[in-house]
Each structure stands twice: as C-alpha cells, then as structure tokens.
C-alpha positions in Angstrom: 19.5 41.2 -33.0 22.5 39.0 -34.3 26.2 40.4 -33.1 29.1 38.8 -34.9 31.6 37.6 -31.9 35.8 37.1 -32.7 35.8 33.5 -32.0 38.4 31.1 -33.1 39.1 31.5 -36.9 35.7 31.8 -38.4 33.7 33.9 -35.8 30.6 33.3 -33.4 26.6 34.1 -34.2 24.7 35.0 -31.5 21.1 35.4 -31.3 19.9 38.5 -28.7 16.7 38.4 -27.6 14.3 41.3 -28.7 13.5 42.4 -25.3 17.4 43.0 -23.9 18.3 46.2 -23.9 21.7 46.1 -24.9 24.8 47.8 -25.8 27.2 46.7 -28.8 30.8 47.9 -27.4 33.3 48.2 -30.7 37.0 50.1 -31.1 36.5 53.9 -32.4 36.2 53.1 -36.0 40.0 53.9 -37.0 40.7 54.0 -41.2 43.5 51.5 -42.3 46.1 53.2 -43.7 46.3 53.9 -47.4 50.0 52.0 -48.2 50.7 49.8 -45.2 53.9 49.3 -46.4 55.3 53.0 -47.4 54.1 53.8 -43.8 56.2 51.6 -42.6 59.0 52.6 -44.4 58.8 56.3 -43.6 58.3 55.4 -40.2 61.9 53.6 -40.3 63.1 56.6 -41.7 61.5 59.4 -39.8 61.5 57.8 -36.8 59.8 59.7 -33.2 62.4 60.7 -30.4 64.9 59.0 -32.3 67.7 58.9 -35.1 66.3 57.1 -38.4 67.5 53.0 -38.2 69.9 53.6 -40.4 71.8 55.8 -39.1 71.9 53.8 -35.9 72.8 51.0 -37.6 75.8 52.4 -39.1 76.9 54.5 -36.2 77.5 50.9 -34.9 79.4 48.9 -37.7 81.7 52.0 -37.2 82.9 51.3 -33.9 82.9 47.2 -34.7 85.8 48.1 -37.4 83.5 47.2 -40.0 80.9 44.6 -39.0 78.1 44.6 -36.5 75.4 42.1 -35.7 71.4 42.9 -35.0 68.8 41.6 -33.1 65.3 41.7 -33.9 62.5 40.8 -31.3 59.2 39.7 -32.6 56.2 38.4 -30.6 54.7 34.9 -30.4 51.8 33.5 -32.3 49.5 34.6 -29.6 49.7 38.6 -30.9 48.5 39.3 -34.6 51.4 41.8 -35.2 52.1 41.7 -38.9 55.4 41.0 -38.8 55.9 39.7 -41.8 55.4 43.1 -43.5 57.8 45.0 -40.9 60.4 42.4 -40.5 61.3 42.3 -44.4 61.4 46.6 -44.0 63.7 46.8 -41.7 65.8 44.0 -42.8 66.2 46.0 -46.0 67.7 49.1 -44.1 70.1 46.8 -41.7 71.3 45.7 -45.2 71.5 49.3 -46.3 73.4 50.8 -44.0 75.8 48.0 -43.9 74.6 44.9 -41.6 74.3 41.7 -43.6 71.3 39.3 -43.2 74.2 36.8 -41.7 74.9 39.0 -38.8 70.8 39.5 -38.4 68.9 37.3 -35.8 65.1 37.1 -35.5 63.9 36.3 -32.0 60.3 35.1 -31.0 59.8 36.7 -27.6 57.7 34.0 -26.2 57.6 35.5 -22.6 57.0 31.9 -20.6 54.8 30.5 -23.5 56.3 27.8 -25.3 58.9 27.7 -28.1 57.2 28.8 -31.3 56.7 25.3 -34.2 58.4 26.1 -37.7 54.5 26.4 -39.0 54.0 29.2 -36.3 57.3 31.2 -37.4 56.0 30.8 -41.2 52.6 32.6 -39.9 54.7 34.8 -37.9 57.3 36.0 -40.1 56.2 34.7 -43.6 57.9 32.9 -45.8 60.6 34.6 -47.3 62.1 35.9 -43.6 63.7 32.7 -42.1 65.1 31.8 -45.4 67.2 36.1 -45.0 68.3 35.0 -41.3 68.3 33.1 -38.5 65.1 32.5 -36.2 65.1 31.1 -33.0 62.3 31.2 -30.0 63.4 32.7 -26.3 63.9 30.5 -23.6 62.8 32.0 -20.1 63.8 28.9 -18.2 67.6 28.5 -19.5 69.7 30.5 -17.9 72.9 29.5 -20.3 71.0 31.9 -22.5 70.6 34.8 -20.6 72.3 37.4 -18.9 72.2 38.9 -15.8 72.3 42.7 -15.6 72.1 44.0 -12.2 68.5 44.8 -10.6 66.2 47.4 -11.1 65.4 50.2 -8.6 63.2 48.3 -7.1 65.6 45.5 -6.7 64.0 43.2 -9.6 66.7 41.1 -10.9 67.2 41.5 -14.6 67.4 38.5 -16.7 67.4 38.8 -20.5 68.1 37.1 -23.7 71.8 37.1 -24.0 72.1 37.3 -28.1 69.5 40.3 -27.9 71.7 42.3 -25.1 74.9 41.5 -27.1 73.8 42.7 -30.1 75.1 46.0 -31.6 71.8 47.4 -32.6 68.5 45.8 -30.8 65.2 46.2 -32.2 61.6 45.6 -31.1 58.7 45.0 -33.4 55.5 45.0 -31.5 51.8 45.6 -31.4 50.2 48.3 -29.5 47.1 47.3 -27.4 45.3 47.4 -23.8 46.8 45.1 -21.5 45.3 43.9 -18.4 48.7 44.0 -16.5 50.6 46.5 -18.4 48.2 49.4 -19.6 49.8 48.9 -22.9 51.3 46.3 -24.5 54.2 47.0 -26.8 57.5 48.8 -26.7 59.5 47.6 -24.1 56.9 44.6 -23.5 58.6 43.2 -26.4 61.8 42.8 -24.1 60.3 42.0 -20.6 58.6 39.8 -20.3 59.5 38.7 -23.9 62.7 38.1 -23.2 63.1 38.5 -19.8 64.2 35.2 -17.9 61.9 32.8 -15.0 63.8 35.1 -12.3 62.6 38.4 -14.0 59.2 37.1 -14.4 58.4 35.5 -11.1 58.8 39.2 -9.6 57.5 41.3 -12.3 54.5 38.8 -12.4 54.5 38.5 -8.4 51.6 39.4 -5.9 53.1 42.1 -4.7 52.8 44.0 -8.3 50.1 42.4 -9.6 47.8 43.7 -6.5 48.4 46.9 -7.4 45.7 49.0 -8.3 47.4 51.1 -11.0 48.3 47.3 -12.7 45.5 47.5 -15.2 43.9 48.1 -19.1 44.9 51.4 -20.3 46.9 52.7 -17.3 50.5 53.7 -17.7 50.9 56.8 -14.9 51.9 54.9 -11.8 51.7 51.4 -12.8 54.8 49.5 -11.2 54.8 46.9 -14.0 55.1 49.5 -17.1 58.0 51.1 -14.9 59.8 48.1 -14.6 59.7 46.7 -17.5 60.6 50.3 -19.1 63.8 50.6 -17.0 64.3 46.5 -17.8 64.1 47.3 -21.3 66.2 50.7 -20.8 68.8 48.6 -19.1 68.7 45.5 -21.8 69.7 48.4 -24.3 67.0 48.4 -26.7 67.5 50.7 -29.0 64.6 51.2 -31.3 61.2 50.3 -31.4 58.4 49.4 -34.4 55.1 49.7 -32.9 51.5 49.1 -34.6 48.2 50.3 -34.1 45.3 48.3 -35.7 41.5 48.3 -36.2 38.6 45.4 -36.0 39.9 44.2 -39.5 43.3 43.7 -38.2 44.6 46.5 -40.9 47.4 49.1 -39.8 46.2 52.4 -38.4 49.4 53.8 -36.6 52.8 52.9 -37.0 55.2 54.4 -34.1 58.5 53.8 -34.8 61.7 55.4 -32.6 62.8 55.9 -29.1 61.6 52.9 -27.4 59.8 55.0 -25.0 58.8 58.4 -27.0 57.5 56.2 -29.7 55.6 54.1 -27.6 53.9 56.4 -25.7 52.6 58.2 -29.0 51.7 54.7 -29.7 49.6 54.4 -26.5 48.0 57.9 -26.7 46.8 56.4 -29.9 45.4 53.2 -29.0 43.4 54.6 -26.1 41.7 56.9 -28.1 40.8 54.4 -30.3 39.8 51.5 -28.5 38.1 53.4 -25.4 34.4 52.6 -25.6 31.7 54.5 -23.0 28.9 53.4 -21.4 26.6 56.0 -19.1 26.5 53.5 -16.3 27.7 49.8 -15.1 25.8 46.4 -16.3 24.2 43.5 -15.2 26.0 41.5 -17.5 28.6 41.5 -20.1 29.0 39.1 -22.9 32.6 39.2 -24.1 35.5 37.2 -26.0 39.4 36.4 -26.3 39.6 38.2 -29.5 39.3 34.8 -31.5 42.3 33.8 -33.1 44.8 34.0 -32.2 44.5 35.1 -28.9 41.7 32.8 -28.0 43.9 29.6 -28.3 44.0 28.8 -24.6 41.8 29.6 -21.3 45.0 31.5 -20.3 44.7 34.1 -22.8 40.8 34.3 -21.8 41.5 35.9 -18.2 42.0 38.8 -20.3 38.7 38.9 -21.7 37.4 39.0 -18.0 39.8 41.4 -16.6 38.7 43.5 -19.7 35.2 43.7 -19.3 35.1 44.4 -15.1 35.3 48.4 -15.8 31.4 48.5 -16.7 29.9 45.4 -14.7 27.8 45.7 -11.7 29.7 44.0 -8.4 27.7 40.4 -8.6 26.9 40.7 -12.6 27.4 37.9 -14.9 30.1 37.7 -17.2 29.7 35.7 -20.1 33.0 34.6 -21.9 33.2 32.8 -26.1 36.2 31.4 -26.3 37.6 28.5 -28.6 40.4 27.3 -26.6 41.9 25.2 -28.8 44.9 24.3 -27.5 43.1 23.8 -24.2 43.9 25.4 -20.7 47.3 26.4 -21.7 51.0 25.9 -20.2 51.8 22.7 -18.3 52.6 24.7 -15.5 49.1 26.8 -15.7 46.7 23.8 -16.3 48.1 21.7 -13.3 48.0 24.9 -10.9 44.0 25.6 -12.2 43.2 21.5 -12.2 44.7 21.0 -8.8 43.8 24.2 -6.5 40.5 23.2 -4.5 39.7 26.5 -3.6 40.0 30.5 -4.4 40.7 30.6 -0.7 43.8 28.3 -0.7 44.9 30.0 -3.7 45.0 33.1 -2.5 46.4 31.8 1.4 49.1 30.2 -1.1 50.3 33.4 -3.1 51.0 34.3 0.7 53.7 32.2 1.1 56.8 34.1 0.0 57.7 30.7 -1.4 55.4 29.8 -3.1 56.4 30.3 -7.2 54.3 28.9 -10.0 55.2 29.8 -13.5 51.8 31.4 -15.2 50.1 31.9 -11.4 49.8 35.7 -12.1 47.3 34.8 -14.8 45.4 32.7 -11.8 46.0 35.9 -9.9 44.6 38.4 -12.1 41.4 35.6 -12.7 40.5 36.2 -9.3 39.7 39.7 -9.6 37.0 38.7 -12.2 36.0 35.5 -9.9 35.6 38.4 -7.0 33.3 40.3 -8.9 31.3 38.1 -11.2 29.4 34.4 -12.0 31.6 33.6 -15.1 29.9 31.8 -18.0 32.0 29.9 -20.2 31.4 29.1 -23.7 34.1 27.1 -25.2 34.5 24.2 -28.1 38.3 23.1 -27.1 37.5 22.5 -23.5 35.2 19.9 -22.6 32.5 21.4 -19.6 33.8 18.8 -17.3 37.3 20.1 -17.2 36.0 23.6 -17.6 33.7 23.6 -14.4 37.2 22.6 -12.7 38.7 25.9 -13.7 36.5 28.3 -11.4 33.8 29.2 -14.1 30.1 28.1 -15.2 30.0 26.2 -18.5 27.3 27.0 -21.2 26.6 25.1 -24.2 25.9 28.1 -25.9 26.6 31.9 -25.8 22.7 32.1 -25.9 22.1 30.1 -23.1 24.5 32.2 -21.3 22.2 35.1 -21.9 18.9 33.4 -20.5 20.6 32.6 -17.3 21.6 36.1 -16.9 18.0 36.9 -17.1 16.7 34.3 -14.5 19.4 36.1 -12.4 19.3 40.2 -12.8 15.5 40.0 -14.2 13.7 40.6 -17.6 15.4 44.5 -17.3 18.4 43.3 -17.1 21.2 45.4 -18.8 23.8 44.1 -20.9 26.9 45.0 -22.5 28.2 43.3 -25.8 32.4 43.8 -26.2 32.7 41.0 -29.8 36.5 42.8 -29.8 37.1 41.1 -26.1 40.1 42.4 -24.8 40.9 44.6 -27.6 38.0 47.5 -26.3 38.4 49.5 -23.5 35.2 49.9 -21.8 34.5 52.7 -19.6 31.2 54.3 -17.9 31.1 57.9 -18.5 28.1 59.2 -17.1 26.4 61.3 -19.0 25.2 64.4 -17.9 
C-alpha cells in the first residue's frame, strides 16, 4: 500500500508493507463550500452572537465625532488561514460603514515566533492588502508596545498589543483547528498568545498550566489555558471574530463569524466533528506528520504531531514522525534550550525552579509527554541526523525504515496507525462493541 504523507510543499510517498495491518486516519471528509467568498461575506453580515461588522463599525465612528481607527489580527506564516480572501472582505465593510483604509491596521499575531519577512506578509495577506493599509508583525518582547491591563482571575498578568487594545473596533481573523494546548485554536487565540506580551506568555505557557490534564487536542470544558486566554481576550476588548473551518485540500468548510466566543465555539463544535477520527483500540505504532507546509517548517511545530497522535498509542509504542524542517529546530531561544539540556531529568528538575523562564520551553514541556510514552522516530530533510539525535528523538533515513524498526520492536503483528493529516486529525479509540 502507498499513503500520500503532508510533508513540506510537495508531499511524502511511503511504501507499507503488505503484511501491516494498518489503519489510514483522515478528517471526516467535509465538502468545500460552493462560493468561498459570498460565504464569507454573509458571514460578515449575519454574524453569530453578534451585531453584523458594520454596524459595529459605525456604532464607533459615532462616538469618535466622526473618525475611528481598526485593528485587524491575522496569524503568522505558520497557520494556512486564507487571509487573503477574508482580509480584503472585511476591509470592504470598515470602508462601508465609514472607516478608511488609513485608519485600518493589519497585525501579524506572531505569538513569540519571529517577525513575519515582507515575502511572508505577501503569502499571508496577498498582494493587494499591504498596498490598502498598514502591516506590521507583533512584538512579544517589547514592552513600549504593549499594554498592561490588570490580571486575570487567576492573577495572569495581561500584556497585549497596544495599537490592537486602542483601537475602536478590533477584529480577529483566524483558523479553527485541534490544538495540543488549547483544544481549539482560533478565536481569542488570535489575541493571546498572538498578541499577548513575554509576561503573558511565560504564565499562560508555564508548568503549572501546561501539566494540566484538561490542557489538550480537542478539550475546551475545563481547560485552564482556553479560560485564560478567553477572559485575556474578553479583557483586550476584542470585539469580533472571523473563524474558518477547512478540509484535507485546505478549501473553506465553515466560516464562523461574530461574538468572539459564540462564534467560536460553533466553530469548534464544527471542527471536532470533522476532524475526530476512531480507532476500536490503541497501537503499536503511529506514523504521523506536521501537516507539511507550512506547519512543518521547524521541529517546534512537530511536537504537535507527537502530542497529536498519543490518544491511540500503546504506553511504550513507536511513534514515527515526517517532517521537513526547513528552517531547522526553530527560535533561538528553543534550539539552544533542546541543544544544551543533557537530560529529560534535568529538564524537568529545571521547570521546578520557579525561576527558571525560557521563551518556547512549553513546547519542550509538552515534548516530554510524547518522550514519556513513546521511542520517537524522526524523519526529516532540514535537520541533519546528528543534530536531530541531540533533540531527544531516533533519526531514520526514511519513513520506511521507520516502519521496519517498529517491527523488530512490537513483532510481525504489530498494529499501526497512519494520521498523513498530522496534527490536523483527532484520533480517538472508540471501542467498538
């Protein structure tokens, strides 16, 4: 059998032996829809929980004696949101109702990744949107260009992009998929941590949250880091949300438009039903990806490919991981922590020390539960095996090769599990009865 696997820009063949008996895990099949575009628009106009854009939009030049200023947040490079069809659409209405394309600003909310390159915004945003209005990136670590706005209930202190927050009308555009931290990403992920500052982050991102068991794919109910980045975003004033389903072919399915929370949680109802995929019991082994590109530009984007897949694997399987990487290992920050910790042990004994802060060490963090559970096999082309075997996992010259060692491990019976989607499936066992 030969599965197709999202691997950098072109894809990944893999060869599976006759003999595996194996399982092909793909997103619930979900039609694009007809007109991308009118969706879109009727979204912005009959809008969930929420007055149309519009109407908020003109409720606010009102009170500004005439003018008002907007703030739009999009996300980085690293999500495959198709901005530049939305952004254009709801350019169009802040123009209609009143708010010119010189009081509009377009904001990349990188999170802690680094400042998008003008080729990136042109892939973001297209062509014809940073000629309309100005673009800039979020900066997590400059304070100058943040705000402080009290702390949370849980005593998070709330740092966020100051042009955003002082806006008169503040939008999110955003994709709506399973994150390994979140549940869902989207919605008022698109303000923290997209625009949240270092301060924000370092807690939200801390060991504390992170260790929590409701902090996972496809959980919302419970999960401290939705319900602080909701009441961050609440708090940061966000006022209306564009939020996007898609399927395999990276078409729209859904578009969820409205009260940043209403909207979004339609959005998420959505997305689980059409990403969750069942098994009738755990693995041996799971062969899985980052997605390809753009999400499989770095080994920091990978850990959710591993964090993904641990629903269905057998405590001690073999996880099998295709990713490009690129641009390598990822931030500064991140590839010096994964190149110079010696141990999972000190690690860990480190993320003890209430001192101890490293920008990106929650992606180390959430690693471990993967390292905890599984051998990791690592197939990359932008990481040479040297520098990989440094960063805690196995590396394979082949996706293949990956395969026969999970053999020699679990046996000629082993079971696998095939997820080409990566992070993008939710897999679950459901027994069956």
């Amino acid at each position: 059998m030969i599965v197709e696997l999202k691997y950098g820009r072109r894809g990944l063949r893999v060869e599976i032996p006759a003999q595996v008996s194996c399982r092909v895990l793909r997103a619930n099949t979900a039609g694009a829809l007809a007109d991308e575009e009118a969706s879109v628009n009727a979204s912005l106009h009959h809008p969930i929980g929420s007055r149309p854009l519009a109407e908020i939009a003109r409720s606010r030049i009102s009170h500004r004696h005439g003018v008002a200023t907007a703030s739009i947040t999009v996300s980085d490079i690293t999500r495959p949101v198709p901005n530049s069809l939305i952004v254009p659409q709801v350019l169009n209405v802040l123009n209609t109702a009143g708010i010119a394309d010189e009081h509009i600003a377009v904001i990349v909310g990188t999170g802690l990744h680094r400042a998008s390159t003008e080729q990136e915004i042109a892939e973001i945003l297209g062509a014809d949107v940073p000629r309309r209005c100005r673009v800039t990136s979020h900066v997590a670590r400059n304070r100058s260009t943040l705000a402080y706005l009290g702390k949370t209930s849980r005593g998070t202190p709330i740092w966020v992009n100051r042009e955003f927050v002082e806006a008169d009308v503040r939008i999110a555009v955003s994709l709506i998929e399973p994150h390994f931290m979140a549940g869902f990403s989207g919605g008022r992920k698109a303000v923290c941590p997209g625009l949240a500052g270092v301060d924000t982050m370092r807690v939200l991102h801390g060991p504390e949250i992170l260790s929590h068991p409701n902090v996972r794919e496809g959980c919302l109910a419970g999960n401290p880091f939705h319900e602080e980045a909701t009441e961050i975003a609440r708090r940061a004033g966000l006022d209306f949300t564009i939020s996007v389903t898609l399927n395999e072919q990276r078409r729209i399915t859904g578009v969820y438009s409205g009260d940043p929370e209403t909207a979004h949680a339609a959005g998420c109802a959505a997305a689980a039903r059409n990403t969750t995929a069942q098994i009738p019991e755990p693995v041996d082994a799971v062969i899985t990806t980052s997605a390809g590109y753009p999400l499989d530009l770095t080994f920091y984007q990978s850990v959710k490919a591993m964090t993904a897949a641990l629903p269905i694997l057998k405590k001690g399987g073999t996880l099998i991981v295709a990713s490009s990487c690129d641009e390598g290992i990822g931030s500064p920050d991140f590839t010096e922590l994964m190149l110079g910790t010696p141990s999972l042990k000190e690690f860990r004994d480190r993320l003890k020390d209430p001192g101890f802060f490293v920008p990106d060490q929650w992606q180390f963090q959430m690693m471990c539960r993967a390292l905890e559970t599984a051998q990791v096999l690592y197939f990359s082309t932008g990481i040479p095996a040297d520098i990989l075997a440094k960063l805690f996992v196995t590396p394979i010259a082949s996706v293949e090769e990956g395969i026969a060692r999970a053999l020699e491990r679990h046996g000629s019976g082993a079971s696998m599990a095939i997820i080409p989607e990566g992070p993008y499936v939710m897999p679950a066992v459901f027994p069956s009865r």
